[in-house]
Each structure stands twice: as structure tokens, then as C-alpha cells.
C-alpha positions as CSV (number, residue, x, y, z in Angstrom):
1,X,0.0,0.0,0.0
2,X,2.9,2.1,0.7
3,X,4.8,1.6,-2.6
4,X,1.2,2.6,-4.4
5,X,1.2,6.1,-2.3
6,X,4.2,6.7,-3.3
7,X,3.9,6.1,-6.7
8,X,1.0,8.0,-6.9
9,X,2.4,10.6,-5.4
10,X,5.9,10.4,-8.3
11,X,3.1,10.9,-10.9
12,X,0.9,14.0,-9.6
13,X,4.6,15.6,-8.8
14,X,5.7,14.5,-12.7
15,X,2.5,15.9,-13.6
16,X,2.7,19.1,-11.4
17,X,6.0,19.9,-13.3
18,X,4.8,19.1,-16.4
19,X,2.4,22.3,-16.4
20,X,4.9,24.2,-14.2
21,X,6.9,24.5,-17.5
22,X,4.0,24.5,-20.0
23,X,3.3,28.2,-17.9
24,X,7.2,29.0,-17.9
25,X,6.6,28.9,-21.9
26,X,3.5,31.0,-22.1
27,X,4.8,33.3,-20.1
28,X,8.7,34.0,-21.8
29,X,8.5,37.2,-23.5
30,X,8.9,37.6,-27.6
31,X,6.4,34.5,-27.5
32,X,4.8,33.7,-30.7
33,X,1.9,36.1,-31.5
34,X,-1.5,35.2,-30.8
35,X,-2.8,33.2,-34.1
36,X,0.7,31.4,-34.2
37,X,0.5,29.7,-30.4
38,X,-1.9,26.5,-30.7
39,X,-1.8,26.9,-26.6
40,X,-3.2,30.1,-26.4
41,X,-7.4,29.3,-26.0
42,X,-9.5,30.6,-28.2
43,X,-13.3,31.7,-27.8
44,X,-14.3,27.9,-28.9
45,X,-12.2,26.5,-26.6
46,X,-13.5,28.9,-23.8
47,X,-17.0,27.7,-24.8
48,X,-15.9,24.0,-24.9
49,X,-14.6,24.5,-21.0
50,X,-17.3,26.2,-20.1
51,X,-20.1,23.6,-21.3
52,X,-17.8,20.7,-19.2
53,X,-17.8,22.7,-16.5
54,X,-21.5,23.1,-16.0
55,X,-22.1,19.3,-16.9
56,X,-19.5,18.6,-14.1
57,X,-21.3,20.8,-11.7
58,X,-24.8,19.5,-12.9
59,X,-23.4,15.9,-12.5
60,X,-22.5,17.0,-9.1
61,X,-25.4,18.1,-8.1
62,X,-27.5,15.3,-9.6
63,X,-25.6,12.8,-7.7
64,X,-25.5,14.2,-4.6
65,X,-29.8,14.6,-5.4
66,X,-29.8,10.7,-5.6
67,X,-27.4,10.0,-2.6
68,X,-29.5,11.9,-1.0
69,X,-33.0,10.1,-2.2
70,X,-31.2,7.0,-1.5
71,X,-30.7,7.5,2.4
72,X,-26.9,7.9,2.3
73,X,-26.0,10.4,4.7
74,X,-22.0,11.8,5.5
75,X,-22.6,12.7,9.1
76,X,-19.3,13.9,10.2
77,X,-20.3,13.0,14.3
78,X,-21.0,9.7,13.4
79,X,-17.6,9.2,11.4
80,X,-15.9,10.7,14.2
81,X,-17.7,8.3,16.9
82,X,-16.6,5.5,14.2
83,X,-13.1,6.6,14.4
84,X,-12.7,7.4,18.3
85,X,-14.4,3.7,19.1
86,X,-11.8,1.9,16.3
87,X,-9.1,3.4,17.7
88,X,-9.8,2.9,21.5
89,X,-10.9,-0.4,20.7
């Protein structure tokens, strides 16, 4: 379980780099202009974005609807009596 952690943690850091210098190369000045820089988003790609967010957020929201139509409930006193009496036990 440990060696899965860690390697979990080696690819979010990999991946946290990754777009560390993606930024470093938007941001160097006497950067390709505008219509020349594939990276650079444009209005469709803006519009793209903003539809996935929403569906994300209407997902969301939808699924927490049914979890809570189902009877599941996240009380955080009862997790916490959960986790007091295992660890006591």
C-alpha cells in the first residue's frame, strides 16, 4: 500500500511539473503572437470549458440529489464516533 502512495504521489509531482513549464513557456516574453500559439485558448475552446464545467457541476449536483433520495448520509459525528471507538478499541 505504501509503494502505491508513493507512486501516486511520483506521478501527480511529474504531472505538477509538467504544467509548471507549460506556464514557464507561455509566459517567456517575444512569444509567438497570438494566431501562431496553438496553446493560447481561443473563444471555442473557452466555450468547450465552459459547457464541461457546467455538466461537471450539474453531475455533481444530480448525484448528490440521488445520494440523498437513496438515504446515504456523511454525518461527520458519526464518522468521528466511528473513528474514536476503532481506535480505542
Amino acid at each position: 500500500m505504501t509503494s502505491l502512495l508513493v507512486i501516486v504521489v511520483l506521478v501527480l509531482l511529474g504531472i505538477a511539473i509538467w504544467q509548471l513549464t507549460k506556464i514557464f513557456h507561455l509566459t517567456q516574453v517575444g512569444a509567438a503572437t497570438y494566431n501562431e500559439n496553438p496553446e493560447v485558448a481561443s473563444d471555442k475552446d473557452n466555450k468547450v470549458n465552459g459547457y464541461l464545467m457546467f455538466g461537471f457541476l450539474g453531475f455533481i449536483y444530480y448525484l448528490q440529489y440521488i445520494l440523498y433520495l437513496s438515504g446515504v448520509t456523511f454525518c461527520l459525528e458519526h464518522l468521528l464516533q466511528h473513528t474514536v471507538r476503532n481506535t480505542t478499541a
